[in-house]
Each structure stands twice: as C-alpha cells, then as structure tokens.
C-alpha positions in Angstrom: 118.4 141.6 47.5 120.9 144.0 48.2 119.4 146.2 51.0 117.7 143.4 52.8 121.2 141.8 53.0 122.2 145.1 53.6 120.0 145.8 56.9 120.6 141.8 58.3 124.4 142.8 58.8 124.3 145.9 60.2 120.8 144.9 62.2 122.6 144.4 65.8 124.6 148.0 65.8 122.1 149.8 64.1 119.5 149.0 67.1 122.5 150.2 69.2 123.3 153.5 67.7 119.7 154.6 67.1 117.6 152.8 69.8 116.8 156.2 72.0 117.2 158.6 69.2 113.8 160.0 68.8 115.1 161.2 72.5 117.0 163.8 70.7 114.2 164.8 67.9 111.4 166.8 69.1 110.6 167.8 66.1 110.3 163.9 64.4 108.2 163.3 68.1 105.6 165.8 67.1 105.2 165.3 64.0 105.0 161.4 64.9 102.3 162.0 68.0 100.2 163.9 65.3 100.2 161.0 62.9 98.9 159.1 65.8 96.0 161.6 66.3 95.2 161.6 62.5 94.7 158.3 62.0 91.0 156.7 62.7 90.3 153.6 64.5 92.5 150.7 63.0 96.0 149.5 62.4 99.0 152.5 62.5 101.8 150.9 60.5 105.4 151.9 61.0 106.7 150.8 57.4 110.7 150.2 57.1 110.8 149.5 61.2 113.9 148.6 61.3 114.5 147.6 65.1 111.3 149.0 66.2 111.9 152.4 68.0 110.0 154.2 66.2 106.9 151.8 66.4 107.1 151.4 70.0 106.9 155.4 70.1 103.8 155.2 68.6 102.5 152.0 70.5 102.5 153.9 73.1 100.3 156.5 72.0 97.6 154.4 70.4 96.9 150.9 70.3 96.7 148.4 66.9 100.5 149.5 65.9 102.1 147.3 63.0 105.8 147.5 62.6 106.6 146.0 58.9 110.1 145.7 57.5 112.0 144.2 54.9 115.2 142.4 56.7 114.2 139.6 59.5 117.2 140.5 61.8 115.2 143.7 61.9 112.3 142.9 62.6 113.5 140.0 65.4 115.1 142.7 67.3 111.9 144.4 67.3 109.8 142.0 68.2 112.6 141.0 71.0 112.1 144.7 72.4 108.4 144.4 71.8 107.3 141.1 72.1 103.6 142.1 72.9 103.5 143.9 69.4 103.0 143.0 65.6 105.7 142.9 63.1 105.9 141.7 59.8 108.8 141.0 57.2 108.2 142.3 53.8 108.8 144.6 51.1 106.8 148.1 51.0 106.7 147.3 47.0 104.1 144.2 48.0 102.3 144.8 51.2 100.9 141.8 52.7 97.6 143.3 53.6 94.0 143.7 51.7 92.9 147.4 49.9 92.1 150.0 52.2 93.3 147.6 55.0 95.6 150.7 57.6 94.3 153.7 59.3 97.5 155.3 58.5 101.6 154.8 57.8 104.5 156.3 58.6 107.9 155.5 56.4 110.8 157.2 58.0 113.3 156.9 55.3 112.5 153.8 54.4 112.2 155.6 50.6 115.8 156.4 50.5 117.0 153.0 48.3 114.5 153.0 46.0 115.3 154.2 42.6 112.6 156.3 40.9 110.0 153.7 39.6 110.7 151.3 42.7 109.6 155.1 44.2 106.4 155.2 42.2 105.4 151.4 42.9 106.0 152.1 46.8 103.9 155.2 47.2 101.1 153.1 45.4 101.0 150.4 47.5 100.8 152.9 50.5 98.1 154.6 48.7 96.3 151.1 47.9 96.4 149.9 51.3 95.1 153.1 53.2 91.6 153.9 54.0 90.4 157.4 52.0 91.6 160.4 54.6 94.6 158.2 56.1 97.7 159.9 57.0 101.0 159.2 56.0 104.2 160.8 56.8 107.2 160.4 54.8 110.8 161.3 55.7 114.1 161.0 53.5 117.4 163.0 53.6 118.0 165.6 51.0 121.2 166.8 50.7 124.5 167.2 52.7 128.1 168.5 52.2 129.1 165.6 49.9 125.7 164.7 48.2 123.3 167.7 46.9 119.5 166.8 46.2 119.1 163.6 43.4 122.4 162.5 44.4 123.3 159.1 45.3 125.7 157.9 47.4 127.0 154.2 47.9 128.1 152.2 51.3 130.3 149.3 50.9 131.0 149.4 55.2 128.4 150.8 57.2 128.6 150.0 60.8 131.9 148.2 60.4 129.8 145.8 58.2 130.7 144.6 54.3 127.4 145.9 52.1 126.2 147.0 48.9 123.5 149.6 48.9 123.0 153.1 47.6 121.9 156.3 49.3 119.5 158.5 47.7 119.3 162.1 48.4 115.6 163.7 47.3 114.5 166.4 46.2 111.1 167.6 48.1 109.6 168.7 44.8 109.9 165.4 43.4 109.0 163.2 46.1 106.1 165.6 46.8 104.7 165.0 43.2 105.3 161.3 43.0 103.2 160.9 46.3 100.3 163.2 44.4 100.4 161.4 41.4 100.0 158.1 43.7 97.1 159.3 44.9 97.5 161.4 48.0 97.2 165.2 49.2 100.3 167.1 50.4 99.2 168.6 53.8 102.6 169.7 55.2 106.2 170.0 54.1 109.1 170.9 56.9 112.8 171.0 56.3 115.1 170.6 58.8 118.7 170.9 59.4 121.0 168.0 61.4 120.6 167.0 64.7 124.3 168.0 65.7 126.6 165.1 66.9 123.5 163.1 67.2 122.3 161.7 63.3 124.3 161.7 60.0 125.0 165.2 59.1 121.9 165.8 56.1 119.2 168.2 55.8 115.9 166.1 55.7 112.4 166.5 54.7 109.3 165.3 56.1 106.2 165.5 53.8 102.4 164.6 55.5 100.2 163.5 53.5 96.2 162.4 53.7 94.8 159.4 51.5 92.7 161.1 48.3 89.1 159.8 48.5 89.4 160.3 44.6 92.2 158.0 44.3 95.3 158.3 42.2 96.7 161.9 40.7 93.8 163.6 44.1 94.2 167.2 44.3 97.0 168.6 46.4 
C-alpha cells in the first residue's frame, strides 16, 4: 500500500519536524483537552498517530490512551517515545477492536488519503467502534494557494524521501455530511488559517462530532 510505504520512509524526519508542534497550536490543544473531557471512562484512541505526539498530549490528560496507525516505523517511534503506552498498527478502514469498544477518537488528518468511499468505509468503522455519545474530532486541510477544496495534490519526495501518495483537500460540507450519514452528530465546525512558518501553508478544518445513539444517518 501506497501510503503505508509512504509514512515508513518519511517516519524518522516526520517525528523530527512535527514532534513539539502542538507547542505552536493552541487552538488544536483545546480543542484536543476537550476531547479528553468528552470522552467517558474507557480507551481515547488517537487514530493515524503517526509518531505519537499527539497521543502522548492526551496521555497526559487522561489515562487508557490508544495510539493506532497504519505504518510500523510509525508506530515504533511512538512506542520508543512512549514505551509505557499502547499502540497498534492497522488500517482505520478495519479496526482491530470489538463494536462499541472506545470512549472516543480523534483522527488528525489521518482522512486526507482516502478517496471518497475509502472516506465513507473510515467514518463507519469510527462510528462502529464508538460507544453511543463518544466524541470524535476530525481534522483535514482544505485548501491552499495551489490546491482549492476537492483538490488533490500528489508527493513523489516528501521529506527528501521517494513516495507515491496523494493529498486531498476537503471540503467541510462534504466531510461534514459523510460523517452524518455514518452515523454521528456535528457538534462543532472551526476553520482556521496557517500556523505561519510553523505547518504547511493550508487552511484546515476541524469538525467534533458525538456518536448517534440512533446509529447511522443520526440527526445533526
């Protein structure tokens, strides 16, 4: 697979170049720390890790924190930075836990390779393995000078690294009704602009969402 040879060769630099960023994001902090108050009792899972910053963020605000991602280089230089928490390799198309097994999820653009249905098939495992009322907070990039909303992009280098993987750029709207039609409530949408010199120069959305009781295509 493409992206998961994709995120083995860039694993190493990518831990470099983003390891302290959520230093420079108050605004992905707080909306992280709320996830963490959301959730009930049970496992928090950080879905797309990568090298783990973002799950030892919330580690430290709560205890029972899975960090799940597709590449193993990812997830070893996770568990190397972490080694007292959990992290699993696999897809977020086939989570390797039971129905209604998390408390909540975050996926910090961990979306943004998936074509439309891969999309669909995503946001209903999310919605299969969250309790009723979980939260889940989703975050993708939407547009930016080169690449306007449903746009794609593709990276042959990234990270002075050979790979083959495409970039999507979302639009809100859409990804908002795809994770309704999955089975969840909308409860907030924010838009940001770039972190100057400090992230990839797109405006990004973050959509939170709660777990319908009523199951797939639940009132937003």
């Amino acid at each position: 697979m493409s992206v998961r040879r994709t995120y083995d060769a860039v694993a190493r630099a990518y831990d470099e170049a983003l390891r302290d960023e959520l230093d420079h994001k108050p605004l992905d902090r707080a909306l992280l720390a709320a996830v963490t108050e959301l959730a009930g009792e049970g496992t928090l899972a950080d879905v797309g890790c990568g090298p783990g910053h973002v799950t030892r963020f919330l580690a430290a605000r709560r205890p029972d924190v899975l960090g799940v991602d597709l590449s193993p280089a990812m997830a070893g230089i996770a568990g190397r930075h972490a080694p007292e928490q959990r992290f699993a390799v696999a897809s977020m198309l086939e989570l390797p836990v039971g129905d209604a097994a998390w408390a909540g999820a975050v996926a910090l653009y961990s979306i943004i390779h998936l074509d439309p249905g891969e999309r669909a098939v995503a946001f209903r495992e999310l919605a299969r393995v969250l309790r009723a009322d979980a939260p889940l907070l989703v975050s993708f990039h939407v547009e930016s000078a080169e690449v306007a909303a449903g746009g794609v992009t593709h990276l042959s280098t990234w990270f002075g690294e050979a790979v083959d993987v495409d970039v999507r750029f979302l639009d809100p709207a859409g990804v908002r009704g795809e994770i309704v039609a999955a089975g969840f409530r909308v409860e907030a949408t924010l838009l940001r602009e770039p972190v100057a010199g400090r992230e990839f120069p797109s405006r990004r959305a973050y959509l939170l969402a709660r777990r319908s009781a009523e199951g797939q295509g639940g009132a937003d």
